[in-house]
N, C-alpha and C positions, 0 to 999 in steps of 0.2 A: 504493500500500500504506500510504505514511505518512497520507494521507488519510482512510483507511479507519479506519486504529487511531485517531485525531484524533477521527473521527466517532462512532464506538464508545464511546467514552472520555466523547465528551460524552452518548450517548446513558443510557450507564449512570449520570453525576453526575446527569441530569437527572430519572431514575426512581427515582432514592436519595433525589434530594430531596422529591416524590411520598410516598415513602413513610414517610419521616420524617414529615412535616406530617399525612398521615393517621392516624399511628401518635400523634402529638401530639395531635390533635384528640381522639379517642378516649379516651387520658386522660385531657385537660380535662374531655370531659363524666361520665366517666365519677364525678373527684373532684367534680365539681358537683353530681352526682346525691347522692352521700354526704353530700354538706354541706345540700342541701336535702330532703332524705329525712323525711316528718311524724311518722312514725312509728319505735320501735324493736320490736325483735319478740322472740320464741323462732324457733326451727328453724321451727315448724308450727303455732303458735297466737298465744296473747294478744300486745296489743302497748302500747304506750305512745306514747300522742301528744305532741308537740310542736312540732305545725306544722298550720298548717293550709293552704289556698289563696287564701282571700277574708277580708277584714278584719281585724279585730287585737280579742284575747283580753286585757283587764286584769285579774290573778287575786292576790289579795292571798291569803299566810299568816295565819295566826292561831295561834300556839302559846301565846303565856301573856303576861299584863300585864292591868292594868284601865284604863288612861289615852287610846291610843292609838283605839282601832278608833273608839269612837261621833263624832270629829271627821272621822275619815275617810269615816266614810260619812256624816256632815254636807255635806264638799264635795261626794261624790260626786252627792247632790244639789241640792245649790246649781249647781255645774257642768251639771246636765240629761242625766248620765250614768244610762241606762238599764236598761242591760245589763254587769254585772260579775261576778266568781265567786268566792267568799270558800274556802279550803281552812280549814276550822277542825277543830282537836283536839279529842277527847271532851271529854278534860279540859277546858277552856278555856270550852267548852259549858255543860259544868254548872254551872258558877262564875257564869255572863255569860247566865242565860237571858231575858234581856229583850234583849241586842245579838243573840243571835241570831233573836228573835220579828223584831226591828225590819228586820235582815238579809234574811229572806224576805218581809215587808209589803212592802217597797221594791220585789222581786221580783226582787232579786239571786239567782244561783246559787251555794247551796251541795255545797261538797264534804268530803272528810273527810280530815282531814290525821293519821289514827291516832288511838290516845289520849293515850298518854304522851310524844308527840313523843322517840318514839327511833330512835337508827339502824336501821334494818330491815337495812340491809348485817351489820353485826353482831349479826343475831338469830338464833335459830334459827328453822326452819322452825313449831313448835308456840308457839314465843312471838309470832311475827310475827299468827298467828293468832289468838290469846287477843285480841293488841292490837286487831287489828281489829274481833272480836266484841266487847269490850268497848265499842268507840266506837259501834259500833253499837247497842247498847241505850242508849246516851247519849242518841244522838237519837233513839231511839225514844222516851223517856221525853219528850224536849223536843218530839215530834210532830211533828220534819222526816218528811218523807216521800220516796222515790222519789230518794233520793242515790245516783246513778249513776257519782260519778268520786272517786276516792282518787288523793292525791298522797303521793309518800314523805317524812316527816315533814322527815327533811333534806336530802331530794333525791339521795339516795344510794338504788340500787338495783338488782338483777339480775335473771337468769329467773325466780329460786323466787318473787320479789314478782307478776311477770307471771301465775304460775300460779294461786299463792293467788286474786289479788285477781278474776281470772277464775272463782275455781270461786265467789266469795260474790258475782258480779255485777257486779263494779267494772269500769270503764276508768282505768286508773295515767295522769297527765298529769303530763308532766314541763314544760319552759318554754322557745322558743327563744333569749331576749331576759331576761336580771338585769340588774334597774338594780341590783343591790348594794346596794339600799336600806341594808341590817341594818348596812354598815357605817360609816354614817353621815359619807359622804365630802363632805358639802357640796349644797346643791341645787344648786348647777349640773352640780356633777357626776356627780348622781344623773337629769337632765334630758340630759347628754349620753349617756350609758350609755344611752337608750332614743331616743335621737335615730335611728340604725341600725334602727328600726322598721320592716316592708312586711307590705305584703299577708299575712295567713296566721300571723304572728308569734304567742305566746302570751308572754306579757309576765309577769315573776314582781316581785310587791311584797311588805310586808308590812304588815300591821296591829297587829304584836306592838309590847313596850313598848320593845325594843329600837332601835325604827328611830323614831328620835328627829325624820326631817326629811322623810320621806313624804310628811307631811299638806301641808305648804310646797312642797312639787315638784312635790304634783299639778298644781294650777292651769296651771302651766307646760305641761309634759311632755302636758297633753291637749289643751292649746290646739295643740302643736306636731303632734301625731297626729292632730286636724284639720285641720289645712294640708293633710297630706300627706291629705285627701281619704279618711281613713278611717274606717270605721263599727265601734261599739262593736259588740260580740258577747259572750255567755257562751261558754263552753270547747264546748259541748254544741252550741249554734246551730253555731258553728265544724266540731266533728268532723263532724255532716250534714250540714255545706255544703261538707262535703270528697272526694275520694276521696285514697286514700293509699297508698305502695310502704311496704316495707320494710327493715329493717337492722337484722341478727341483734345479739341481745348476748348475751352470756356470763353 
């Protein structure tokens, strides 16, 4: 009898253990999936990418300065960077219509990073949209054509951006990788911040007047994204060379 409960006893730890470890399993992948998830979404439609599966996305800001951008896309090719994705503000556009002539000669991708580079989290519904129409005849007037992707000016945003930028055609791309550029912590540690690069990454920089040490980082930071055996991409090559789950936001 004492035998039996003995055996019982072990039989049960050894099926608890079983089932913890399955039960563990399951959440790990489960949080892995969230962490690696490309896209955010609504309930039932628009989504916002920031991941992809194959190569790696360098997507520089452009909100406001005159000093900054035309050196950086100097390196970009001197470097023999081919493929990159410029998110620029109307406003910024109108100011700089020759960087942005020179930005598509090169055959970078441009995006539209609003006009007024304002919170869109703190807009209303009818203003978010003013802004966007209005950037939109920005480059109209400057004769970009066929801008497919808006990013939220300070990277703050929710469903109503998702919906908007859906109904005038846009895909919203957010970033899965900030070197922190903007806050000007040093090149190496604007080079370590994007060290964590893989496969699929969408990488956020900027080209505004504020990020004083950009232009000094790159050289680094793309030599080291070649090590790792990776291939430049615009945001757009990226999304069709992707397929992608989702995760609801609010």
């Amino acid at each position: 009898m004492k035998f039996f409960m003995v055996l019982q006893a072990r039989n049960i730890k050894f099926y608890s253990v079983i089932l913890l470890t399955a039960l563990f399993t399951a959440w790990f992948l489960f949080v892995q999936n969230i962490l690696h998830a490309p896209v955010f979404s609504t309930e039932d439609g628009p989504k916002a990418v920031y991941k992809g599966e194959k190569n790696v996305a360098i997507t520089f800001n452009i909100g406001w300065g005159d000093e900054k951008a035309a050196p950086i896309i100097e390196t970009l090719k001197k470097e023999n960077i081919k493929s990159a994705t410029f998110f620029l503000s109307g406003s910024w556009a109108e100011r700089h219509p020759e960087l942005v002539a020179q930005i598509a000669k090169e055959g970078y991708e441009i995006g539209m990073l609003g006009y007024d580079y304002k919170d869109y989290s703190e807009m209303e519904d009818q203003e978010i949209i003013r802004d966007i129409a209005k950037a939109q005849e920005a480059f109209k007037k400057l004769n970009v054509k066929n801008i497919d992707l808006l990013r939220a000016p300070t990277g703050h945003f929710d469903k109503r951006l998702l919906k908007i930028s859906d109904n005038f055609g846009y895909t919203v791309v957010h970033w899965s990788i900030d070197s922190k550029d903007w806050t000007n912590p040093g090149v190496e540690r604007i080079v370590q911040n994007i060290d964590k690069a893989q496969k699929g990454d969408i990488i956020l920089l900027h080209a505004s007047d504020s990020a004083k040490q950009t232009n000094k980082a790159l050289p680094e930071l793309l030599n080291d994204l070649r090590a790792k055996n990776l291939t430049f991409v615009n945001v757009s090559e990226m999304i069709s060379n992707s397929s992608a789950s989702s995760e609801e936001i609010r």
